[in-house]
C-alpha positions as CSV (number, residue, x, y, z in Angstrom):
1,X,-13.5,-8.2,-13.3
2,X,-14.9,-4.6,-12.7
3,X,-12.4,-3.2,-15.5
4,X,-13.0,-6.0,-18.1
5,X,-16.5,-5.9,-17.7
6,X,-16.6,-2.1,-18.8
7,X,-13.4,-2.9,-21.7
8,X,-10.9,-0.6,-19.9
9,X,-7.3,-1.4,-20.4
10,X,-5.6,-2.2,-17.2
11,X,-1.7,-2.3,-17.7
12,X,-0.6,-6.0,-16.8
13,X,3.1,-7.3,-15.7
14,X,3.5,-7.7,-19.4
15,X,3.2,-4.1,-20.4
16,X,4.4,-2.3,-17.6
17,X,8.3,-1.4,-18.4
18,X,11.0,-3.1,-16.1
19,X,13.8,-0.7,-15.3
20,X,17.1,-2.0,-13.7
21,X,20.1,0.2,-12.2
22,X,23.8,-1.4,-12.4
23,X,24.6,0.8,-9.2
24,X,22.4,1.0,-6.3
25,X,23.1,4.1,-5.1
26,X,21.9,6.2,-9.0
27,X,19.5,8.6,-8.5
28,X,16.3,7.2,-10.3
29,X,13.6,8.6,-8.9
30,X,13.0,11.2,-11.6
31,X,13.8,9.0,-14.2
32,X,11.4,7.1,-13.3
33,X,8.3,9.6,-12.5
34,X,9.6,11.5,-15.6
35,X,6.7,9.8,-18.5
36,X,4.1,9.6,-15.2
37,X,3.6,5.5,-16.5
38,X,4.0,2.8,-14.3
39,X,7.2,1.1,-13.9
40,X,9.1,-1.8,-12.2
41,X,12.2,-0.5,-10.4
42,X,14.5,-3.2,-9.9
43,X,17.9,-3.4,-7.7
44,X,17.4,0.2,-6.3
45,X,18.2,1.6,-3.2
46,X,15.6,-0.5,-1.5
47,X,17.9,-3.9,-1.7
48,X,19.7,-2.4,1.2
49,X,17.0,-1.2,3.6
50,X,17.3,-3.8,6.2
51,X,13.4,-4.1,6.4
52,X,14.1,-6.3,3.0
53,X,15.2,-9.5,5.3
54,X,13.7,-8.3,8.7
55,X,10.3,-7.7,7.8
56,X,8.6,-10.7,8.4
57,X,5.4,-11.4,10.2
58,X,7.5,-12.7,13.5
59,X,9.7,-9.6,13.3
60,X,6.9,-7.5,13.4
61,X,4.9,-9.5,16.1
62,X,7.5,-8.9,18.5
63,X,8.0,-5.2,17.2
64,X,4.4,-4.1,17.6
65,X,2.7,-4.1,20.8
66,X,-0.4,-1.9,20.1
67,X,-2.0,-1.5,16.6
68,X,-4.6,1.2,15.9
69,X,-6.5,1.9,12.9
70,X,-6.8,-1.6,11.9
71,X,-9.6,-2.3,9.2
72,X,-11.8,-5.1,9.7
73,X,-14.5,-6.5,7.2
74,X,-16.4,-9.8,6.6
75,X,-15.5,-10.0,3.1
76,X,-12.0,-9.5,1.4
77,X,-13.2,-6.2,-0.4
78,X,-12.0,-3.3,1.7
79,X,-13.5,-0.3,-1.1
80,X,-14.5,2.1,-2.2
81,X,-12.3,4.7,0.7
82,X,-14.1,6.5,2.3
83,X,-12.8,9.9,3.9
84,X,-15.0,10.7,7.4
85,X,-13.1,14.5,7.2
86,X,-15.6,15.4,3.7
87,X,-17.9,17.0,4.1
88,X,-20.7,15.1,1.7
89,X,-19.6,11.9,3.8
90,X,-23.4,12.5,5.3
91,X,-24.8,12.0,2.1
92,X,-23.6,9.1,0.3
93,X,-24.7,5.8,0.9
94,X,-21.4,3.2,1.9
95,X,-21.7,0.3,-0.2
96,X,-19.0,-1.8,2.0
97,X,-19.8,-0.3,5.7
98,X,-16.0,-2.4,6.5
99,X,-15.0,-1.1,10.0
100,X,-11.8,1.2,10.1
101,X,-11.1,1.9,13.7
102,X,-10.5,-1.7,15.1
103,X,-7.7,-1.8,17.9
104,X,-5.3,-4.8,18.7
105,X,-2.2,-6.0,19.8
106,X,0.2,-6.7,17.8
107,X,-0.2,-10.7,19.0
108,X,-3.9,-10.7,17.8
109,X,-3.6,-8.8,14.6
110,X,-0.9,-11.6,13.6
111,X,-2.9,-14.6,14.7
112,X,-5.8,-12.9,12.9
113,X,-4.1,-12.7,9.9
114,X,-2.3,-16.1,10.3
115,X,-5.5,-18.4,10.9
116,X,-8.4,-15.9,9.8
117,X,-11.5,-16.8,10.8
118,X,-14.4,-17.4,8.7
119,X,-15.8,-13.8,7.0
120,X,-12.8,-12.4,9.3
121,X,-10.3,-10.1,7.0
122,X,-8.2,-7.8,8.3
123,X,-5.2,-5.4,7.4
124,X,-3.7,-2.5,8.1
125,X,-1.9,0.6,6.9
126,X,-0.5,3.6,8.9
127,X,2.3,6.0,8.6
128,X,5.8,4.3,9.8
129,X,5.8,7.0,12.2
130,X,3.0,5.6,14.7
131,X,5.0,2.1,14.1
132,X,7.9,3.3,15.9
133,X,11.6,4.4,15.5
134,X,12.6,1.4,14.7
135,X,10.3,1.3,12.1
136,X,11.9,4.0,9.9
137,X,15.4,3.2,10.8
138,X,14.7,-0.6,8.6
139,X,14.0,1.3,5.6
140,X,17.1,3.8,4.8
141,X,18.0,5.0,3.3
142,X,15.1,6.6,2.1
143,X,15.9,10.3,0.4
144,X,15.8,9.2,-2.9
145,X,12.4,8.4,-2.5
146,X,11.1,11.8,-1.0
147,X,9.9,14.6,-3.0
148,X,11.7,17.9,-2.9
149,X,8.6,19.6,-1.1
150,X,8.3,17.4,2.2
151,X,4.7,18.4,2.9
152,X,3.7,16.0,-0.2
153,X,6.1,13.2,1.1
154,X,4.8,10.4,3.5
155,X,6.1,6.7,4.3
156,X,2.9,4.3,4.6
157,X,2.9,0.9,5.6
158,X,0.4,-1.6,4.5
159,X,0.3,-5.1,6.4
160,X,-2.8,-7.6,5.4
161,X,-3.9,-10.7,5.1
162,X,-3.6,-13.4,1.7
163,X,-6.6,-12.3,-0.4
164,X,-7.5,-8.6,0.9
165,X,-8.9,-6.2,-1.7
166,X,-7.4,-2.9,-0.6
167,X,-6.9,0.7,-2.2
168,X,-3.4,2.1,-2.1
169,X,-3.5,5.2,-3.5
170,X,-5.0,7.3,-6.3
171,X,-3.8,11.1,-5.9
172,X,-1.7,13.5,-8.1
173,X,1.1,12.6,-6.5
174,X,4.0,10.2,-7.5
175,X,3.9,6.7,-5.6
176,X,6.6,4.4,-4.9
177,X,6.0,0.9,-3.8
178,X,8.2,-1.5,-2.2
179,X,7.1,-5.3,-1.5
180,X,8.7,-6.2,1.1
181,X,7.4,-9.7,2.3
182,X,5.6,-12.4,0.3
183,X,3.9,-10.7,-3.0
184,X,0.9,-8.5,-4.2
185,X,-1.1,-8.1,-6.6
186,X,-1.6,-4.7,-8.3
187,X,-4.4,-3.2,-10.8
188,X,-2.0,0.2,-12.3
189,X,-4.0,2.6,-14.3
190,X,-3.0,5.7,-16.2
191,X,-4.0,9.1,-15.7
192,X,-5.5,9.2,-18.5
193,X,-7.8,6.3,-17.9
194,X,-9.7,7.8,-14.5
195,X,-12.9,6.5,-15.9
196,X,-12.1,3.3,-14.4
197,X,-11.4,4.8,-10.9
198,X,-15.7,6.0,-10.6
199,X,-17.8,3.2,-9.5
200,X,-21.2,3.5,-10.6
């Protein structure tokens, strides 16, 4: 709605190019950052990471005890981010005050999501790392994915409820996302149209 409202091309599922590699194991990833457009990546490496069948909201109930950093809002919108480590933080009035720190077990955080209360919205996203071992051993193999300087290279994890608004990521570096239960819905813009990434 925001990006109509203001006539900004969005690219849609009909415009984004679908790519598709007979062998599994082909290096794409620089194929595939090579025009920086959004893409599709289909039967990649990621068909064999084991958290394609595993990851399922009773696999990772009984994989997570303790969740922290879980956001919490009573409406669906969790936006604009907001980074408490800048410095003008101080000065800028938040136009969604959604909570960011909220701590639960891994029971409650499914229940929540499973039979939300009323104005209750919840998700989560943290680097597989805090998950646990386990965590990163159900998604190799990975390499392929990584970039070549390992200080810009990081495996997040996004888990959240039917309906969330959330940011993912909007940063000069190259993003590669994997759906790995159920499906979401994406807004991808070009570099070239960061007009639509200010709110006004």
């Amino acid at each position: 709605m925001f990006l109509r409202k203001r006539r900004i091309k969005y690219t849609t599922i009909n415009t984004v190019p679908v790519i598709s590699f007979p062998d599994q194991e082909a290096p794409f990833a620089g194929a595939a950052i090579k025009n920086g457009e959004p893409l599709i990546i289909r039967n990649s490496i990621i068909n064999k990471w084991r958290a394609r069948k595993l990851w399922s909201p009773q696999y990772l109930r009984s994989k997570l005890e303790r969740l922290d950093g879980v956001y919490e809002n009573n409406n669906p919108w969790f936006g604009p981010y907001y980074d408490t480590r800048k410095p003008l933080l101080p000065y800028v009035k938040r136009l969604n005050p959604y909570k960011t720190n909220v701590s639960l077990s891994g029971q409650e955080f499914f229940r929540r999501l499973e039979n939300p209360s009323p104005g209750g919205y919840h998700y989560l996203t943290s680097d597989i790392d805090q998950l646990g071992e386990w965590a990163f051993g159900d998604v190799e193999p990975i390499d392929e994915l990584f970039s070549p300087n390992l200080s810009r290279s990081s495996i997040n994890v996004w888990i959240e409820q039917p309906n969330v608004i959330a940011h993912t990521h909007y940063d000069g570096y190259h993003n590669f996302y994997a759906q790995l239960h159920r499906t979401k819905k994406f807004t991808l813009l070009r570099p070239t149209q960061w007009p639509a990434w200010l709110v006004s």
